[in-house]
C-alpha atoms as an extended CHARMM CRD file, in Angstrom:
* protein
*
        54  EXT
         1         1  UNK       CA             -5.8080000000      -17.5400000000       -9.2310000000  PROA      1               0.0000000000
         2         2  UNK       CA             -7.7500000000      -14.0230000000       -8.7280000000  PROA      2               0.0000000000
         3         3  UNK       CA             -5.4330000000      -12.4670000000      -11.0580000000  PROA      3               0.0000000000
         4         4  UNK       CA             -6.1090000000      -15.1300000000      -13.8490000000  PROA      4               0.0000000000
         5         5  UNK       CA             -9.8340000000      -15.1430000000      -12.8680000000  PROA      5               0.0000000000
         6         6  UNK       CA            -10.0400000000      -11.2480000000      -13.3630000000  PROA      6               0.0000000000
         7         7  UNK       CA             -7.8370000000      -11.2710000000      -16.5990000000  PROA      7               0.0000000000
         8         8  UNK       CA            -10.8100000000      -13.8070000000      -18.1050000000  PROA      8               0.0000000000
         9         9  UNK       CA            -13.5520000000      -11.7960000000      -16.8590000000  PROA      9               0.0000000000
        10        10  UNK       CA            -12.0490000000       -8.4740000000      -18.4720000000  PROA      10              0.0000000000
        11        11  UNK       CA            -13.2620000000       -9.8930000000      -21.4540000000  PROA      11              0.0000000000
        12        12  UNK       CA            -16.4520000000      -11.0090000000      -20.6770000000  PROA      12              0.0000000000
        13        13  UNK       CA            -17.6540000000       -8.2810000000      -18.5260000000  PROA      13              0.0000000000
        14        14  UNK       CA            -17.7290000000       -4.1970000000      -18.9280000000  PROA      14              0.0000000000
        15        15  UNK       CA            -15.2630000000       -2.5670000000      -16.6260000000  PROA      15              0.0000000000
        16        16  UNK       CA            -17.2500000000       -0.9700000000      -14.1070000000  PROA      16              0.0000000000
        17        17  UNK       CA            -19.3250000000       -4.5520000000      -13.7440000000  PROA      17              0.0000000000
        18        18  UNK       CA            -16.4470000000       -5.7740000000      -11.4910000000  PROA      18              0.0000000000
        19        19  UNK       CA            -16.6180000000       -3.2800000000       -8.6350000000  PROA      19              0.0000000000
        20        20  UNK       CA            -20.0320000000       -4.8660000000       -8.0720000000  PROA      20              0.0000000000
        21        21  UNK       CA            -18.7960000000       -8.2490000000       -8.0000000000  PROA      21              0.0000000000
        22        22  UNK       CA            -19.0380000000      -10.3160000000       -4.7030000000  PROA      22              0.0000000000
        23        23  UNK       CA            -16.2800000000      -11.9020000000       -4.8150000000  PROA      23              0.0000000000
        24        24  UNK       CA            -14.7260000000      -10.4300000000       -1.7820000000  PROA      24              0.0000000000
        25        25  UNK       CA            -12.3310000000       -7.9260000000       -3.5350000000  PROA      25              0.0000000000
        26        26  UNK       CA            -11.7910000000       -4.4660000000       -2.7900000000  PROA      26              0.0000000000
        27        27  UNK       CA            -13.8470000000       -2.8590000000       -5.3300000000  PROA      27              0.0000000000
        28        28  UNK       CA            -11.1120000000       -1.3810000000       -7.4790000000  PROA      28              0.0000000000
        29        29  UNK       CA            -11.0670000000       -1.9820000000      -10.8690000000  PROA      29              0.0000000000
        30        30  UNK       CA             -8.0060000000       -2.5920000000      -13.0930000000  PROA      30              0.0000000000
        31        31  UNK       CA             -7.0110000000       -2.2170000000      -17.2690000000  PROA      31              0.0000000000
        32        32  UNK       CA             -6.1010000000       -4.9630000000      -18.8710000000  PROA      32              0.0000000000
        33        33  UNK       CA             -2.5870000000       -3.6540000000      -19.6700000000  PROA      33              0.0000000000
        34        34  UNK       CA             -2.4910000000       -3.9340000000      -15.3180000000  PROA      34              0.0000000000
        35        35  UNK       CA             -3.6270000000       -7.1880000000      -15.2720000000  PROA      35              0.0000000000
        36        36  UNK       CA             -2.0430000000       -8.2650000000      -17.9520000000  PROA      36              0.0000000000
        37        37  UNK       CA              1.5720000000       -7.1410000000      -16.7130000000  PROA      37              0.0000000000
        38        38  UNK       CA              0.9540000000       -8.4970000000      -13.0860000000  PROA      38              0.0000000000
        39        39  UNK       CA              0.1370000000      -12.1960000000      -14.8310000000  PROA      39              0.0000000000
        40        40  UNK       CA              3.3060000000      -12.2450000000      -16.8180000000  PROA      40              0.0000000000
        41        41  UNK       CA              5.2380000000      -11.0560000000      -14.1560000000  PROA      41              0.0000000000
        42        42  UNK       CA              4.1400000000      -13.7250000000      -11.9130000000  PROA      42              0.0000000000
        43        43  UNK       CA              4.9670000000      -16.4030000000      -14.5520000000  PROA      43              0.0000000000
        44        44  UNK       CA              8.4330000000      -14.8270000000      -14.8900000000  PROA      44              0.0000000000
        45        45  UNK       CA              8.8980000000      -14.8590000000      -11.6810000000  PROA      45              0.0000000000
        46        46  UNK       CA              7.9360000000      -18.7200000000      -10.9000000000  PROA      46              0.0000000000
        47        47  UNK       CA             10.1020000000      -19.4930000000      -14.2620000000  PROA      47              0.0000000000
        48        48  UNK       CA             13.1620000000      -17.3680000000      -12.5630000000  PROA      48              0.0000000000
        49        49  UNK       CA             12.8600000000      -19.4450000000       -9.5820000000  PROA      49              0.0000000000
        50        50  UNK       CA             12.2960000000      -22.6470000000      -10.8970000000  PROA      50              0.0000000000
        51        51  UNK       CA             15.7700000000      -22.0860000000      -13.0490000000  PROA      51              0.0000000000
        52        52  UNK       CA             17.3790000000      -21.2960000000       -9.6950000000  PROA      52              0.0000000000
        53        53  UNK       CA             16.6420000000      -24.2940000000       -7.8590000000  PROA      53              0.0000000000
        54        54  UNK       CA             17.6080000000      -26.5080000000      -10.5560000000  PROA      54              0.0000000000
């Protein structure tokens, strides 16, 4: 869900806005490409093993 969360906020916010952010991360701030890639390979990877376990 923090993944998904940060992907929306890239859009909404300025990059550096989200090292201030309280939301208990670590402060390091990610591209888009980055977050985009780590979303898509999650859904891949739920859709992999969903097709596995029939």
């Amino acid at each position: 869900m923090a993944l998904l969360r940060r992907l929306r906020d890239q859009n909404r916010q300025p990059p550096m806005s989200e090292a201030s952010s309280d939301s208990g991360d670590d402060g390091r701030t990610y591209s888009r490409s980055e977050l985009l890639r780590g979303a898509l390979l999650t859904i891949n990877g739920i859709a992999a093993g969903m097709r596995n376990t029939g």
